[in-house]
FIMARVEX-212419 format. One record per residue (C-alpha): residue number from 0; x, y, z. Coordinates in pm, whole numbers, padded with zeros to 5 digits. Example, Ala and Ser with C-alpha at 12.3 -4.5 7.8 and 13.67 -1.06 7.14 Angstrom:
2
[rec 0; [01230; -00450; 00780]]
[rec 1; [01367; -00106; 00714]]
! end
This chain:
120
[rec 0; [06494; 10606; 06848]]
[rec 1; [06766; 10372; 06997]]
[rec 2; [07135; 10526; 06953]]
[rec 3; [07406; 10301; 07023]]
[rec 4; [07736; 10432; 07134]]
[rec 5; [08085; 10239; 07050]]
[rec 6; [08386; 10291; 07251]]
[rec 7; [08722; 10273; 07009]]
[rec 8; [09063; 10147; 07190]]
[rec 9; [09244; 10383; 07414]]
[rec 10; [09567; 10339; 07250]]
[rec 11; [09738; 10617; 07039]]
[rec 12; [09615; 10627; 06685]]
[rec 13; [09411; 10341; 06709]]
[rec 14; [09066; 10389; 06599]]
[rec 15; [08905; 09953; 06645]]
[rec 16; [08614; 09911; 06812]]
[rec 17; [08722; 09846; 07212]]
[rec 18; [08624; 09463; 07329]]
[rec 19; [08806; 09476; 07655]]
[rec 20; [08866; 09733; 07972]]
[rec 21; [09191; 09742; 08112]]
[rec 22; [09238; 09879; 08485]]
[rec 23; [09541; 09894; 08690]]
[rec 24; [09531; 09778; 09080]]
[rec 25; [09884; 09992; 09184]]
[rec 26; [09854; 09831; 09526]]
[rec 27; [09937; 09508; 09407]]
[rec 28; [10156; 09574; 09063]]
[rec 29; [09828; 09419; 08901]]
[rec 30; [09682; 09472; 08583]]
[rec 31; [09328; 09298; 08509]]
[rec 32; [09185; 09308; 08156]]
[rec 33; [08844; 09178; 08166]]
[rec 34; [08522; 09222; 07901]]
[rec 35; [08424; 09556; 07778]]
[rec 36; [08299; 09759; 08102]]
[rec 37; [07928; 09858; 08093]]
[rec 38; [08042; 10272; 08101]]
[rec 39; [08338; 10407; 08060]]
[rec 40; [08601; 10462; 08377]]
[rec 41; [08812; 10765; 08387]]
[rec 42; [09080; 10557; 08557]]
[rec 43; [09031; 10214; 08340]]
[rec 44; [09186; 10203; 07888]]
[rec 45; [08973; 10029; 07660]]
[rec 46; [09131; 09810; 07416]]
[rec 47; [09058; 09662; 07088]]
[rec 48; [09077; 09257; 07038]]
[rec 49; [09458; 09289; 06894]]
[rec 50; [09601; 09523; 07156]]
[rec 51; [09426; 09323; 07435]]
[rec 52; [09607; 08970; 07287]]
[rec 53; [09930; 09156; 07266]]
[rec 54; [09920; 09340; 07611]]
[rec 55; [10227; 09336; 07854]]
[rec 56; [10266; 09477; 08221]]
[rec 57; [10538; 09669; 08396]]
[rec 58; [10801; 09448; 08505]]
[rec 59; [10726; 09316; 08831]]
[rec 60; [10334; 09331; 08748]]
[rec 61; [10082; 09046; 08742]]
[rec 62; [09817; 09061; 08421]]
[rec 63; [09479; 08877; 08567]]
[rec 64; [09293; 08782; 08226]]
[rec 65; [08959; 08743; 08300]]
[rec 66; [08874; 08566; 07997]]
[rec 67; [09020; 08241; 07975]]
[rec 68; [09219; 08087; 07721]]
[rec 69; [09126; 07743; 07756]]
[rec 70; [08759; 07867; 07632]]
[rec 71; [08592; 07879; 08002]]
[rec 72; [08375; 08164; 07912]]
[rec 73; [08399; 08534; 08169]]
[rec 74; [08180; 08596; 08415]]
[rec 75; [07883; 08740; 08376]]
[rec 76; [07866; 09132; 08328]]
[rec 77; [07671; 09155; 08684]]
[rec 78; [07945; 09001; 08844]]
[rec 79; [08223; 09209; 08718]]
[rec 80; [08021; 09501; 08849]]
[rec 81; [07992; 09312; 09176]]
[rec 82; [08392; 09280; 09140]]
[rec 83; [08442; 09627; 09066]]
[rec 84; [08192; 09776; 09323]]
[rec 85; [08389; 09564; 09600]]
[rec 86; [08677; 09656; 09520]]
[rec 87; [08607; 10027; 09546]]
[rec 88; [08422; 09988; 09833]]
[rec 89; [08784; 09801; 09968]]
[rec 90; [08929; 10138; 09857]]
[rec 91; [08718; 10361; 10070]]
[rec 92; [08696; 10137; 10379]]
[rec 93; [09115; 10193; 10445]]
[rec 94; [09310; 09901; 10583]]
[rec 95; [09085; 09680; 10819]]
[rec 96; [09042; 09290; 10748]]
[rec 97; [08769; 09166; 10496]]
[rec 98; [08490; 09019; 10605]]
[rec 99; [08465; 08633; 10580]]
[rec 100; [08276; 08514; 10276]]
[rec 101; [07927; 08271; 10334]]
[rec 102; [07995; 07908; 10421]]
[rec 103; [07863; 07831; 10035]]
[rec 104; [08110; 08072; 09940]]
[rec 105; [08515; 07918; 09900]]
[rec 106; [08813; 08124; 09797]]
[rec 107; [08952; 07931; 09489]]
[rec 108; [09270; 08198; 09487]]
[rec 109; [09369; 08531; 09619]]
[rec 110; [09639; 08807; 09507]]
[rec 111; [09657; 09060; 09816]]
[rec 112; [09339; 09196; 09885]]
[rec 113; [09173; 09000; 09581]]
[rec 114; [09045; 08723; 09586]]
[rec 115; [08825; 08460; 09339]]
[rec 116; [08584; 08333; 09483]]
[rec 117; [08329; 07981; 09375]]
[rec 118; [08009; 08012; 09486]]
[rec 119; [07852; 07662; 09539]]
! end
């Protein structure tokens, strides 16, 4: 028996199916709303389509969308784990420099500590 579980958007009173995760990076006043997450984060909000198109930040904030509007599809669910898992992993380590990405690796933009990187 396969039982498939649906998340419903984190916002008040709202009871659409979620098609986005929202997470906050406080460090750098950034909000990133990507694809659904594969499980559920204690510290992330899952959003439905129409709260995701109408979401604003703080004032001050950055909103990183990491599905394009131009029609460039997201990254692939592996490497928003990858993303995810660094970033953590960024959190634990404390303050020291980031290592140097591969020579087939080159930084197409970076926000503090974040950066996007083309492989290729």
């Amino acid at each position: 028996m396969i039982v498939t579980i649906s998340r419903q958007c984190s916002r008040t009173a709202c009871g659409h199916p979620a098609v986005a995760t929202l997470t906050y990076v406080y460090a750098e006043q950034t909000a990133v709303l990507g694809p659904l997450a594969t499980y559920a984060e204690p510290h992330s909000y899952d959003l439905c389509t129409g709260h995701a198109i109408r979401l604003t930040a703080p004032r001050g904030w950055d909103i990183v969308r990491l599905d394009d509007p131009d029609g460039t599809p997201a990254p692939p669910a592996d490497d928003l784990v990858a993303l995810a898992e660094a970033v953590r992993e960024r959190g634990r380590a404390g303050s020291g420099r980031p290592a140097s990405p591969p020579a087939t690796v080159t930084e197409v933009t970076r926000r503090g500590h974040l950066r996007v990187l083309r492989d290729g």
